[in-house]
C-alpha positions in Angstrom: -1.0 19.7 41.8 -2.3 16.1 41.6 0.0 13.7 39.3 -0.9 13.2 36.1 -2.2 9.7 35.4 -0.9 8.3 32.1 -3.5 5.6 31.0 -7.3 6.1 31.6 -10.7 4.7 30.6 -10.9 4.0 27.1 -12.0 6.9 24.9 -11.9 8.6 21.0 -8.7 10.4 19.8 -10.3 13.9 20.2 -11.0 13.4 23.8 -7.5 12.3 24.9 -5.8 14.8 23.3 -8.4 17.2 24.8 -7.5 15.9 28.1 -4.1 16.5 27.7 -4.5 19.3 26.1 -6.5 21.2 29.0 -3.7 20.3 31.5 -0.9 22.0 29.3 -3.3 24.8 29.3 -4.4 24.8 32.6 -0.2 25.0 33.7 -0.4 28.2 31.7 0.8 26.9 28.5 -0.2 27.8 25.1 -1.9 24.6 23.5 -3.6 23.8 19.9 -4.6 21.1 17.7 -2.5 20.8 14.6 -1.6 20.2 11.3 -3.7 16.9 10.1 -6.2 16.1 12.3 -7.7 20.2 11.6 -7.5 19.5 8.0 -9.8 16.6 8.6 -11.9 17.9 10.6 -12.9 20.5 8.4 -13.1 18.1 5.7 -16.2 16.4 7.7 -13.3 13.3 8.4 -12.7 11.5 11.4 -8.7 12.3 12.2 -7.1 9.2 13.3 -5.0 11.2 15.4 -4.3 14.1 17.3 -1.4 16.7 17.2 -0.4 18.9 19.9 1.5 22.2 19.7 2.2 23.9 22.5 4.2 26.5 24.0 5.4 24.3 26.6 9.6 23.4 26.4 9.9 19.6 26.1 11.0 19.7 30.0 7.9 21.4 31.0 5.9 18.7 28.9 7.5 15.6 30.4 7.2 17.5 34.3 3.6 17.5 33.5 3.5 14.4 31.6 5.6 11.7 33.3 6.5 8.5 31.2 5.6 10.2 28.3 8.6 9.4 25.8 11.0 11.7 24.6 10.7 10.5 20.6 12.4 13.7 19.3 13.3 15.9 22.1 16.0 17.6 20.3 13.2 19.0 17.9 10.8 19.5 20.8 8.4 16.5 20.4 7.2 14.2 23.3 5.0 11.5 22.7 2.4 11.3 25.5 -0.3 8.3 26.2 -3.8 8.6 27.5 -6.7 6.8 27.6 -5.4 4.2 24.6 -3.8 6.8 22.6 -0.7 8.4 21.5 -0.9 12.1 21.2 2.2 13.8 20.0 3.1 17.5 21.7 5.5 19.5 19.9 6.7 22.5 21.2 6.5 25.5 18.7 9.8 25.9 16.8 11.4 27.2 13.6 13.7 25.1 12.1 17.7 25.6 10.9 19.3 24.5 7.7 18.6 21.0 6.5 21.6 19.9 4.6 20.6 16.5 5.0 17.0 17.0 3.0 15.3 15.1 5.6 15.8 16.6 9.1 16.5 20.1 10.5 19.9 21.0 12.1 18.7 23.2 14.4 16.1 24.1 15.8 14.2 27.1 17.6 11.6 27.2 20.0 9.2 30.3 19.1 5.6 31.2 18.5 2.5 29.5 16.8 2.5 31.7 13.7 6.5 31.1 13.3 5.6 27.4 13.6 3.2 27.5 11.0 5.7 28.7 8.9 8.0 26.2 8.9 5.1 23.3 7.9 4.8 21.9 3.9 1.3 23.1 2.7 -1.0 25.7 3.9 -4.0 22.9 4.3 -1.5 21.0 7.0 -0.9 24.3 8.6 -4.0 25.4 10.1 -4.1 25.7 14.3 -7.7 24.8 15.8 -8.1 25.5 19.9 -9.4 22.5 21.4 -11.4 23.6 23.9 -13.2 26.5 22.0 -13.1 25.1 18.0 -11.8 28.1 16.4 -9.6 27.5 13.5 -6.3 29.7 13.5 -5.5 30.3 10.5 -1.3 31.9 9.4 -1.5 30.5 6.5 -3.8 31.2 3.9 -4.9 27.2 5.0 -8.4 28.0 4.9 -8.9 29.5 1.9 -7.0 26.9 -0.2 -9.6 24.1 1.7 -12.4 25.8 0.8 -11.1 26.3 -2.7 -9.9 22.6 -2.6 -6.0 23.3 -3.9 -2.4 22.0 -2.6 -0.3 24.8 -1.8 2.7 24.9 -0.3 3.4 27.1 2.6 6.1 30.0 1.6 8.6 29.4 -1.3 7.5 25.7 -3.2 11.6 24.7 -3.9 12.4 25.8 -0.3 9.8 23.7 1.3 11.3 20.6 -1.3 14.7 21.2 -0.6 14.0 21.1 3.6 12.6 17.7 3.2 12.6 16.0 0.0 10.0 13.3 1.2 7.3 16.4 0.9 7.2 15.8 -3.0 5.7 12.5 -2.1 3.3 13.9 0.5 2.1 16.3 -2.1 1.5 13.5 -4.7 -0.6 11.8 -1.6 -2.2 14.6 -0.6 -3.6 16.0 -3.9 -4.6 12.1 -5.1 -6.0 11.5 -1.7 -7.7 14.5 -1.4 -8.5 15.2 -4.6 -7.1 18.7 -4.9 -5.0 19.7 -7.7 -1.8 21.2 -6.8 -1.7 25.0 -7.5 0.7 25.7 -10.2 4.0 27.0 -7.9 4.0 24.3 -6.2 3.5 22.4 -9.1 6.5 23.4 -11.2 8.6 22.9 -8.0 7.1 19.6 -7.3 9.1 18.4 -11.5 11.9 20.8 -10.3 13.0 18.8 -7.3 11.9 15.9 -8.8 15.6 14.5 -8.5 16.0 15.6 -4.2 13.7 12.4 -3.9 17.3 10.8 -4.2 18.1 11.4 -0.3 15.0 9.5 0.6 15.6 6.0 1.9 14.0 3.5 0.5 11.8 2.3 3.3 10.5 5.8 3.2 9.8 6.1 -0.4 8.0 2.7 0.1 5.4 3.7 3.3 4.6 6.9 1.2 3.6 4.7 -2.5 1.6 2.4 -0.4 -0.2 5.1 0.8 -1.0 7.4 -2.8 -1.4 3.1 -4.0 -3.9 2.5 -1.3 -6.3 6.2 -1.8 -9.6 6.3 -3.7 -7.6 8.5 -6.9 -4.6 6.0 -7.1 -4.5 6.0 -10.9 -4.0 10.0 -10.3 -1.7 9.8 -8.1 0.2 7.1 -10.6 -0.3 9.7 -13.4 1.1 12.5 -10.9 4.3 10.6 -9.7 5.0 9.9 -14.2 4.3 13.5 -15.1 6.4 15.4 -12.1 9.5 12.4 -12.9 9.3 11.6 -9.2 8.7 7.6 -10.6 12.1 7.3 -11.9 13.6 7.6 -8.2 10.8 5.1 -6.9 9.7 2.4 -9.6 11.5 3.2 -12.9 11.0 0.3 -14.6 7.6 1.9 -15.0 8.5 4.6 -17.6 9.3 1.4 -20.1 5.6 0.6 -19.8 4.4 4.6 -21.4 4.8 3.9 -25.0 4.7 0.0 -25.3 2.1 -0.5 -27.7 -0.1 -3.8 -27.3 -2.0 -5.7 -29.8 -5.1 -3.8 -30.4 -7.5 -6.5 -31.2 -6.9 -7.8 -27.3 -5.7 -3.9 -25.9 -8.3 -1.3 -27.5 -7.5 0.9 -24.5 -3.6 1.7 -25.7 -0.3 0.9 -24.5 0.6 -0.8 -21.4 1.1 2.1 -19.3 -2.6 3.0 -19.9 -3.7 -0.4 -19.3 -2.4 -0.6 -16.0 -3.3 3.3 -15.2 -7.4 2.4 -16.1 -7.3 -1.0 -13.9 -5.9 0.8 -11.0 -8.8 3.2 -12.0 -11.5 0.1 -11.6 -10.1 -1.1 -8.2 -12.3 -0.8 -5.4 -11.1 2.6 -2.9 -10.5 -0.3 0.1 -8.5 -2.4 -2.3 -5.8 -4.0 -0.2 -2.1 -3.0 -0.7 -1.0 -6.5 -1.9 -3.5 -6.4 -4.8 -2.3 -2.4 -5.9 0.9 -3.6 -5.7 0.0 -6.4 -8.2 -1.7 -4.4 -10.8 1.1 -2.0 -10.7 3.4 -4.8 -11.6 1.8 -7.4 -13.3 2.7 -6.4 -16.5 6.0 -4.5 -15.3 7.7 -7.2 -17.7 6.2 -6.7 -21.1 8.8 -4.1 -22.6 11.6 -6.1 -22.1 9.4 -9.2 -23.5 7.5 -7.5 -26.5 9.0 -9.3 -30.0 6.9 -8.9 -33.4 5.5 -12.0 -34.5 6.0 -11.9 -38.1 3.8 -14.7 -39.6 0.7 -13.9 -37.0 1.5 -10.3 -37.6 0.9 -9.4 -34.0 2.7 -8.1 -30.7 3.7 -10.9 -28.0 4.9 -10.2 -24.9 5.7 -14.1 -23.9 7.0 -14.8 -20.9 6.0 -11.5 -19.5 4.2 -13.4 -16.5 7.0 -15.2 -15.2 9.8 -12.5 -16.1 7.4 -9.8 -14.1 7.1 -12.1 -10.9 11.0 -11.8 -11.1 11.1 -8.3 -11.7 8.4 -7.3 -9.3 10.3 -9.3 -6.8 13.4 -7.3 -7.3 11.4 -4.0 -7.2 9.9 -4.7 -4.0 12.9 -5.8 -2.0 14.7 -2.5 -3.5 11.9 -0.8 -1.5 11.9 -2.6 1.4 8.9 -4.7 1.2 7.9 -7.1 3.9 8.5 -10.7 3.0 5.0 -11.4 3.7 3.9 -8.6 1.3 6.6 -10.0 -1.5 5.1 -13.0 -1.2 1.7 -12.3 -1.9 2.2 -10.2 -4.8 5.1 -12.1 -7.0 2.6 -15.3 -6.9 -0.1 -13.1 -8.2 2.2 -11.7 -11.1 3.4 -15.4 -11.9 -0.4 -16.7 -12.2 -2.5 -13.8 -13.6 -2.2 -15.3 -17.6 -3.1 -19.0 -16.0 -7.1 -17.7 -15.6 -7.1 -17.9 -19.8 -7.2 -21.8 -19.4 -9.0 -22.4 -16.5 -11.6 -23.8 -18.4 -9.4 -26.2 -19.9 -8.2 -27.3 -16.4 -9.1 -30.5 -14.8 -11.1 -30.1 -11.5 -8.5 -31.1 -9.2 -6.4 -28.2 -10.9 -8.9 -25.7 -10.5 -9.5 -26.4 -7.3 -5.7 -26.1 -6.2 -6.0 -23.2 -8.4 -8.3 -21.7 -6.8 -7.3 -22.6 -2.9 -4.0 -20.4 -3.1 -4.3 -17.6 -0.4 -4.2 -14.7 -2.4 -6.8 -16.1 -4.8 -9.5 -13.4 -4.0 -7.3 -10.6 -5.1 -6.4 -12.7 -8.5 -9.6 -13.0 -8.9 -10.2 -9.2 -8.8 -6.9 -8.6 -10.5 -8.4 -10.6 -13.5 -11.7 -9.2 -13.8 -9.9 -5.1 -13.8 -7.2 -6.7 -16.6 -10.5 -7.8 -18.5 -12.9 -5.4 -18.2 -9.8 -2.4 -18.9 -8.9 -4.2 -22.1 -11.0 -7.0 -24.0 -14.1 -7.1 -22.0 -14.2 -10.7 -21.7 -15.9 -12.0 -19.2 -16.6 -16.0 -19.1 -13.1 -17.2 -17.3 -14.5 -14.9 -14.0 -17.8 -16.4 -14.6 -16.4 -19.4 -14.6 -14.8 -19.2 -11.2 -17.2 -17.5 -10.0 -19.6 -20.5 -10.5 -17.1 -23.1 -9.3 -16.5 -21.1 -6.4 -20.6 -21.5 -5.7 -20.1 -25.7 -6.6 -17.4 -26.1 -4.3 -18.8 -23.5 -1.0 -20.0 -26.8 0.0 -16.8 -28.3 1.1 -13.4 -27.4 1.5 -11.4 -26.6 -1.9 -8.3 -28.7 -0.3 -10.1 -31.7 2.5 -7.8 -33.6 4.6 -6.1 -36.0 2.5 -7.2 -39.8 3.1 -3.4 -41.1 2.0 -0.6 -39.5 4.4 3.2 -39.9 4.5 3.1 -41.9 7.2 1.1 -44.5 5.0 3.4 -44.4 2.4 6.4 -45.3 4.9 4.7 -47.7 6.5 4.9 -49.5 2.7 8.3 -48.9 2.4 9.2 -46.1 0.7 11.6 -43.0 1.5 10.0 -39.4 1.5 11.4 -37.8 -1.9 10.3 -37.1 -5.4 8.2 -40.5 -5.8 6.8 -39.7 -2.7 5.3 -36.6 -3.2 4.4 -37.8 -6.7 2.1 -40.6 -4.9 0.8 -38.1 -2.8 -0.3 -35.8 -5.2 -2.1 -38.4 -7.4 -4.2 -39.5 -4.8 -4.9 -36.4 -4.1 -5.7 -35.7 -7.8 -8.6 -39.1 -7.2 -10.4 -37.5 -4.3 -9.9 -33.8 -5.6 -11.7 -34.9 -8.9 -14.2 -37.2 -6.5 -13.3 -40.5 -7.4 -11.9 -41.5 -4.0 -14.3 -41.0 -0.9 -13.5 -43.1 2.0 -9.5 -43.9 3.0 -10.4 -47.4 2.5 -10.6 -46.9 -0.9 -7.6 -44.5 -1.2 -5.5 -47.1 0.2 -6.4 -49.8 -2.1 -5.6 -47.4 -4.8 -2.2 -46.8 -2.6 -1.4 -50.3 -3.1 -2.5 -50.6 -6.9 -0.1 -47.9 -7.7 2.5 -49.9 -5.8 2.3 -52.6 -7.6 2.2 -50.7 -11.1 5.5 -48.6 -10.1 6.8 -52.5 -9.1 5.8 -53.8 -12.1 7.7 -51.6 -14.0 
């Protein structure tokens, strides 16, 4: 038998697992497609990847395989590469007690409809033969596709209380998808509501980015409230349900709704950083909402900076990247500055407007509007500076640098910056043109700070 040769050409998903695939079958193992990239298929998507199952042990998968890495060999998964792709081959198995929610105890290697068995909803535990096509089917997985419904495989509890993070993959599948989950399943999914305790953190976090980052994500929102599976991931969210706004600026109802319709009006590609931020950005208003007596309406002030803190502390408690932390808490802090950015002076709008995440404020401004008051003329606004300024860059090189400002004399500190900044300000507004200019301006202010 020739070796096998673990990188090749480039090509698609399907193909390397198919190549694989074949040679398991061709050593006179049993080999299928499984579990998500079926469901896709016959969904009319393109799977990002390929699973294998196979009756192959893991030892017969890594003699035919070599390099291939044992990822979780005491559950019978290798993780084999070809042609620019991982494929994972699991060997078929039922699975022991799992007293730790998350992972089995044992396990035991068995058949393809055992295996089927053991997986969390009948739509992820459909078989497809990959040279051939044919969908094998132990489940009832077909049915419930075609009928467009969540079910879980077996007993509902039973499937939660093997692995607790499957109450977040139903909330992600049935948002994602679409599909309502059946009503077993359902019941279970509030039952166990409490299992999602075991989950770490880091976990809990990958699987809300994802139901945050689908087409339905106001849905799955709604679905993760209802089923109590929130108060183990973002709590602080339940305060919002109930927290009435003034209805001359919030028409639409309390703050919970508020946030629920703009997650509605995102875009389906909106970027994680920007859900995250319109989950959040009002995450502060309970805890801020007073009664003001003589303009007898609701205030929530301070809400922005208070919700750049909270969401701060949310997001490290799941495990956030600091690059994702800080793109959101900025957000949170500036979304109520976009009320006076007509008032601003054009240096400040332009500084405004040069922060990285600006884009997504910009967006998160227009949802906050158009879910609540309708207005319209501070996005206008920016949108038409944006079209003044394309010209140039929002921020050009500055024509005064620190270096100048020591070669006069002075000590890098407070003042320093201050100096900085207002020269800055002159060519920012389009007073100052030339550093010729700016440095004759350097030396009047000089003289002025001298003078005084």
């Amino acid at each position: 038998m020739r070796p096998f040769r673990a990188e090749a050409p480039a090509m698609s998903a399907r193909a390397a697992a198919l190549s694989l695939a074949r040679r398991l079958i061709a050593a006179g193992h049993e080999a299928l497609f499984a579990g998500g990239c079926v469901r896709d298929r016959l969904l009319d998507k393109v799977p990002k990847d390929y699973d294998i199952a196979t009756s192959a042990r893991p030892a017969e998968v890594i003699k035919l395989f070599p390099g291939a890495n044992e990822v979780g060999v005491h559950f019978g998964v290798v993780m084999a590469k070809h042609g620019g792709h991982h494929v994972e081959i699991a060997t078929f198995r039922t699975d022991g007690s799992y007293k730790d929610g998350r992972h089995p105890e044992t396990v035991t290697f068995a058949t393809a409809e055992q295996d089927a068995q053991r997986r969390d909803f009948t739509i992820n535990g459909l078989f497809e033969h990959p040279e051939t096509g044919e969908v094998i089917d132990y489940v009832g997985g077909l049915a419930d596709l075609r009928a467009g419904i969540l079910r879980a495989i077996g007993e509902p509890a039973a499937r939660f209380r093997e692995d607790a993070l499957r109450l977040l993959r139903a909330v992600r599948f049935s948002s994602g998808l679409g599909f309502p989950i059946e009503p077993a399943t359902r019941a279970a999914l509030s039952a166990c509501a409490d299992l999602l305790a075991r989950i770490a953190p880091e976990r809990i976090r990958d699987e809300l980015s994802r139901i945050l980052t689908t087409r339905r994500r106001a849905s799955g929102l709604q679905l993760l409230v209802d089923s109590g599976l929130i108060r183990h991931m973002v709590p602080e969210v339940l305060a919002m349900i109930g927290c009435e706004q003034p209805p001359e600026w919030h028409p639409e109802g309390d703050v919970f709704t508020h946030t629920r319709i703009m997650l509605e009006m995102l875009a389906p590609d909106a970027p994680l950083e920007l859900c995250l931020a319109v989950l959040l950005h009002d995450i502060a208003k309970p805890p801020t909402q007073t009664f003001d007596e003589a303009a007898g309406r609701i205030r929530f002030n301070g809400h922005d900076a208070l919700g750049a803190s909270m969401a701060e502390t949310i997001l490290r408690r799941l495990r956030y990247s600091n690059e994702t932390i800080a793109a959101v808490v900025p957000m949170i802090a500036r979304h109520m500055q976009f009320m006076a950015v007509q008032q601003m002076r054009t240096a400040k709008v332009k500084r405004f407007m040069a922060a990285p995440t600006f884009a997504m404020e910009l967006e998160l401004h227009r949802v906050d509007c158009a879910s609540s008051n309708g207005f319209t003329d501070n996005y206008e606004f920016l949108q038409a500076k944006a079209a003044e300024f394309a010209a140039a860059p929002l921020i050009p090189p500055p024509l005064v640098t620190g270096r100048d400002l020591i070669q006069h004399g002075m000590t890098p500190g407070p003042a320093f910056k201050q100096l900085l900044e207002t020269i800055q300000t002159e060519q920012l507004e389009g007073r100052l043109h030339e550093r010729e200019a700016a440095l004759v301006y350097l030396k009047q202010l000089l003289n002025e700070k001298q003078n005084t």
